[in-house]
N, C-alpha and C positions, 0 to 999 in steps of 0.2 A: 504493500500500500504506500502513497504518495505520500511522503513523511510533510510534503509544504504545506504549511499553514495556510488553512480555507479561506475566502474571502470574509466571512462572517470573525472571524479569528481577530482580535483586536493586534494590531501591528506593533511590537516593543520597539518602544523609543529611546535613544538614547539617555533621555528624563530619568527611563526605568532603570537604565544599568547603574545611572548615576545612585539612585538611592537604592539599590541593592549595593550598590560595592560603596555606600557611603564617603560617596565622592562627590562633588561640582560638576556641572557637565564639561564645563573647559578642560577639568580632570581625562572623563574620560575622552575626549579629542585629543588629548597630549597624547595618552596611551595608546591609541588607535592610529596616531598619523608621526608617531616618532619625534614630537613637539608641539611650537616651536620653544615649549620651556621643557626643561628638565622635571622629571618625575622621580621617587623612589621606587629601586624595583617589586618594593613588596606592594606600593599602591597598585604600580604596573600590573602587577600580577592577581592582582582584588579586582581591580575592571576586567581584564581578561576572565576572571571565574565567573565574573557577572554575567561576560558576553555569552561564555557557552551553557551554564546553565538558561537562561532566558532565550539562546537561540536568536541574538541579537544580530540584525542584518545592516551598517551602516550605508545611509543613501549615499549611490556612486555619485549624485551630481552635486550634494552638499559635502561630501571630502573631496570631491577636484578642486573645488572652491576653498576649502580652505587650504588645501597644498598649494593651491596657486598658481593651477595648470591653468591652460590656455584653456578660457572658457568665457560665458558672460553674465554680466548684470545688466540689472534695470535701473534707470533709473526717472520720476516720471515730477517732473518741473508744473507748474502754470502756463507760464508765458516765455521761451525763449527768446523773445524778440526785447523784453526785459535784459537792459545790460548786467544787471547782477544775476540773473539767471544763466546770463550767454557764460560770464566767469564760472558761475558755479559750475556749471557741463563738462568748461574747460577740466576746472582743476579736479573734479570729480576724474575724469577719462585719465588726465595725468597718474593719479594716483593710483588708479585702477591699473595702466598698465603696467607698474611697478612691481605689479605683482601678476603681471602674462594674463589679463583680462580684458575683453573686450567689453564695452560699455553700448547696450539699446539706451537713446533715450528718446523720452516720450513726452510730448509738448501738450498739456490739453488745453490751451488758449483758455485758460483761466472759465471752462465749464466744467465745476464740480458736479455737474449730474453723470460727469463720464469718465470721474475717475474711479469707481466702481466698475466700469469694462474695462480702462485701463490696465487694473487689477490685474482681472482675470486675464488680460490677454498677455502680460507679460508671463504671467502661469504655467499660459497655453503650451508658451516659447521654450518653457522648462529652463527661464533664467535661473541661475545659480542663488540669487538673492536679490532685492529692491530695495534702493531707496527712493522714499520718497519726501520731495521738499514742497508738496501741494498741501495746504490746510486739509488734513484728516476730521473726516467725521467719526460719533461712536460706530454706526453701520458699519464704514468704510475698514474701520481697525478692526472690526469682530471679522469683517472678510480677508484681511489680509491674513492675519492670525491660522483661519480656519484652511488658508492653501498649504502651509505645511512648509514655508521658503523662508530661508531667513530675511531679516527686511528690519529698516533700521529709519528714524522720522529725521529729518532737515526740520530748521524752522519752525518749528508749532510755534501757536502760539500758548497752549495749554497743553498739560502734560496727558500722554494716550496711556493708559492703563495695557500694563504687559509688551511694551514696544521700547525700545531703545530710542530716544532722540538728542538731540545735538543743536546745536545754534549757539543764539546770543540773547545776552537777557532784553529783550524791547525794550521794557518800562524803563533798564535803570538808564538806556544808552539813550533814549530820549530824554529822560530828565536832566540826563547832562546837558546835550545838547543845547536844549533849552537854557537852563543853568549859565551856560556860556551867552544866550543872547541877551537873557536879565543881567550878566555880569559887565554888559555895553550901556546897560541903562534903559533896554525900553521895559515899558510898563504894560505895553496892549501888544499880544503875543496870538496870530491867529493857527492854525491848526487845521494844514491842509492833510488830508490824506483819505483812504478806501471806507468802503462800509462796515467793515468787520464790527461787530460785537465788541469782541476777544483781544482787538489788535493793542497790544502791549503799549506801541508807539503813543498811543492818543493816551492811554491811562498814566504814562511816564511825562508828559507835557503837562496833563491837568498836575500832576504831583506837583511838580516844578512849581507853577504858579500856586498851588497852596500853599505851599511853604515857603512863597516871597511875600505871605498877604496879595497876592494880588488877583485880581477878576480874570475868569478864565474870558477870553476872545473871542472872535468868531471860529466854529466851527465848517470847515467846506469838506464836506466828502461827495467826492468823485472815484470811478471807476480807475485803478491802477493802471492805466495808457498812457502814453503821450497826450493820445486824442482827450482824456479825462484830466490830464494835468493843465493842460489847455485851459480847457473849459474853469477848471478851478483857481487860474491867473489872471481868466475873467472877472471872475467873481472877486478876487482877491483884491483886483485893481481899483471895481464900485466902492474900495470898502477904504480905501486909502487914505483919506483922509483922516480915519478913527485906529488906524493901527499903522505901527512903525515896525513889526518883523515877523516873520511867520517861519515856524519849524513845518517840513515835509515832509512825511512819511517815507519818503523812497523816492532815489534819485532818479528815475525815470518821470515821475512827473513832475521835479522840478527841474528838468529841463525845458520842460513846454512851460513851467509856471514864469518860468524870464522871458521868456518869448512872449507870453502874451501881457507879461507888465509891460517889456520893451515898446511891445504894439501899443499900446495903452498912454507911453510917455512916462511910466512909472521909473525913477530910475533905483538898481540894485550897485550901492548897498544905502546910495546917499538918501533916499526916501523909504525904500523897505529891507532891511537885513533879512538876507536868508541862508536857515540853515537846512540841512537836509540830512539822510539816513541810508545807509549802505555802502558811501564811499566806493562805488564803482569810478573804472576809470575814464568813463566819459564825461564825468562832475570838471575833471582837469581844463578841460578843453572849451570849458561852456566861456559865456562873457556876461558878468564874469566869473571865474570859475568857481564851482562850487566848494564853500565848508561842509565838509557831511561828515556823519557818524559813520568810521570804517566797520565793515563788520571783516573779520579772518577768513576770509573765505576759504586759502589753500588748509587752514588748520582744521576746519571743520569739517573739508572733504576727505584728509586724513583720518578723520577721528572715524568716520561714518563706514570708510572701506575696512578698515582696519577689524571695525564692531561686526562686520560682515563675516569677515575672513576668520572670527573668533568662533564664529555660528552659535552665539550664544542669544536670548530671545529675552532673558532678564529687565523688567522694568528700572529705566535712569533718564535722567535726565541731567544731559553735560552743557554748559554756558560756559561759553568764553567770553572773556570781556570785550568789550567794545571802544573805537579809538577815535577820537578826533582828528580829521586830520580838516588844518584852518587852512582854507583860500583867503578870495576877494569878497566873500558874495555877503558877509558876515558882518562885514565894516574891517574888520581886522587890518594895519598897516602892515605885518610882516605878515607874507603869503606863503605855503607850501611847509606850514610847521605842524606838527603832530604833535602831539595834547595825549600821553596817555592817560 
C-alpha cells in the first residue's frame, strides 16, 4: 500500500517539527539547509528526529528560496509611476539579486479592489515569497496568510497581525518635518496629502501643531498623483493669503503642488515654505528643490528580502528612522544638508 499521505491527511509543517524538536522554526531551517548560522549538533540532531518521526517533507520552492538559488519573488507596489515607488522596485531587484533572484513586480495603479487577485496570481506563478508595499486590508492579510508563501509588509500604515512589516514611522517623520517648519516661524501650517484614515503622515502634522499650541490649518486631501497634487496647489494657492507653509504627504504630489503655486504667482519659499515626505530623488531637481523627509529606502529593501530568505512568518514590526534632508523649498539659506 501507498505509504503517501492522502489528500485529506493534514500536511506537517515545519511549525510542527519546530515544536516537536523544541526549537524556532529558523532553528529548524539552519538544520535543514546547512545554515546560514551555526547550530549545535545535538539540536541538529533533535530536528532531524522530528523530521522523521513526523514524516516531514520540506517545500522545494521555499528552501530554493532560502539557499538563494536562482528563483523569484513578488513583489506588488500601488503606483510605479510614483518616484518613491520606481526607487523602491529599484533597490528591492538590487537586493534580491544578491542573492540569484529574480524579482515579478506588480503595479496595481493604486486599485485596492485588485490587490486581492494580485495575491493570488502571484501564487498562481508559485513565486518563492511577496512582498508587499500596497496598504493591506484584514481580508487581504487572512489571504495572503492562507496561500502558504512567505510574504513580508513594506509600508503599513498599521501593524497586520501574523505578517512581518518594515518601513518608517509616518507620524514621528512628519512631526519632525513639520517641527522644522514651526522652527522658521510660521504659525498656519496647511496639510496637503491622500485620503487615508490611517495615514501616519497627517496624524504626525496634527501632533506637531499640538504641541506648539497652535490651530491645526487647512486640510487638502487629494488623490496620491501628480494629476491630484495638482489639483491640491490649486487649492493651496485660494488659500494663501491665510497660510505661510504646508507639509506634503509624499513627494510626488509636491511636485505638481509648485507647479501649480508657480501657475498661480505663489512664490516657494518667499510666500509659502514647503516641506514634503519621502525624499525621493526627483524633490533634487524641482524649483525649487524640495526639503523632504528621507525615508531609507535601500535599508528597508534589505531588511524585507532578507525576512524572506529567513522564511520565517512571525508577527514584527521594524521602523527605521527617518531623515531630513533640507533644500530650497523650506526657506532654508544653506541647501542640500541633512538633518538626522
Amino acid at each position: 500500500m501507498d505509504s503517501a499521505a492522502s489528500p485529506s491527511q493534514k500536511r506537517v509543517t515545519r511549525q510542527d517539527v519546530a515544536r516537536y524538536a523544541q526549537v524556532s522554526t529558523a532553528v529548524v531551517s539552519y538544520a535543514l539547509n546547512g545554515g546560514p548560522k551555526p547550530i549545535a549538533a545535538a539540536t541538529r540532531e533533535r530536528v532531524l528526529e522530528a523530521v522523521r518521526v513526523l514524516g516531514y517533507r520540506p517545500n522545494a520552492a521555499a528552501r530554493t528560496l532560502r539557499r538563494g538559488l536562482s528563483d523569484m519573488i513578488g513583489l506588488i507596489v500601488p503606483d510605479i509611476r510614483n518616484p518613491y515607488y520606481a526607487e523602491l522596485c529599484h533597490a528591492v531587484e538590487v537586493a534580491a539579486a544578491k542573492h540569484g533572484l529574480v524579482l515579478l513586480i506588480i503595479n496595481t495603479l493604486d486599485e485596492s479592489r485588485d490587490l486581492s487577485r494580485n495575491i493570488m496570481g502571484l501564487s498562481s506563478r508559485q513565486v518563492d515569497g511577496v512582498i508587499i508595499a500596497s496598504e493591506l486590508s484584514p481580508d487581504d492579510a487572512v489571504l495572503v496568510r492562507s496561500q502558504g508563501i512567505p510574504a513580508v509588509l513594506m509600508n503599513q500604515f498599521v501593524n497586520v497581525s501574523q505578517l512581518p512589516s518594515f518601513g518608517v514611522d509616518y507620524r514621528l517623520g512628519a512631526r519632525d518635518a513639520v517641527n522644522h517648519l514651526i522652527g522658521h516661524g510660521h504659525r498656519s501650517i496647511a496639510f496637503l496629502g491622500g485620503d487615508s484614515p490611517t495615514d501616519g503622515r497627517e496624524l504626525g502634522w496634527a501632533d506637531a501643531l499640538a504641541e506648539a499650541g497652535l490651530p491645526r490649518g487647512p486640510e487638502i486631501h487629494e488623490p496620491w498623483t501628480r494629476e491630484g497634487g495638482f489639483v491640491a496647489g490649486q487649492r493651496l494657492a485660494s488659500v494663501a493669503s491665510a497660510v505661510t507653509a504646508a507639509f506634503v504627504s509624499s513627494d510626488q504630489q509636491a511636485v505638481s503642488v509648485l507647479a501649480a503655486l508657480r501657475t498661480a504667482g505663489v512664490r516657494v519659499p518667499e510666500d509659502m515654505a514647503i516641506v514634503s515626505f519621502d525624499g525621493s530623488l526627483e524633490g533634487e531637481y524641482c524649483a525649487p528643490p524640495l526639503t523632504s523627509m528621507r525615508q531609507p529606502i535601500d535599508e528597508i529593501a534589505v531588511d524585507a528580502v532578507e525576512r524572506l530568505l529567513a522564511g520565517t512568518s512571525d508577527e514584527s514590526y521594524m521602523l527605521r528612522p527617518t531623515r531630513l534632508v533640507i533644500r530650497r523649498s523650506c526657506g532654508c539659506e544653506n541647501a542640500n544638508v541633512s538633518s538626522a
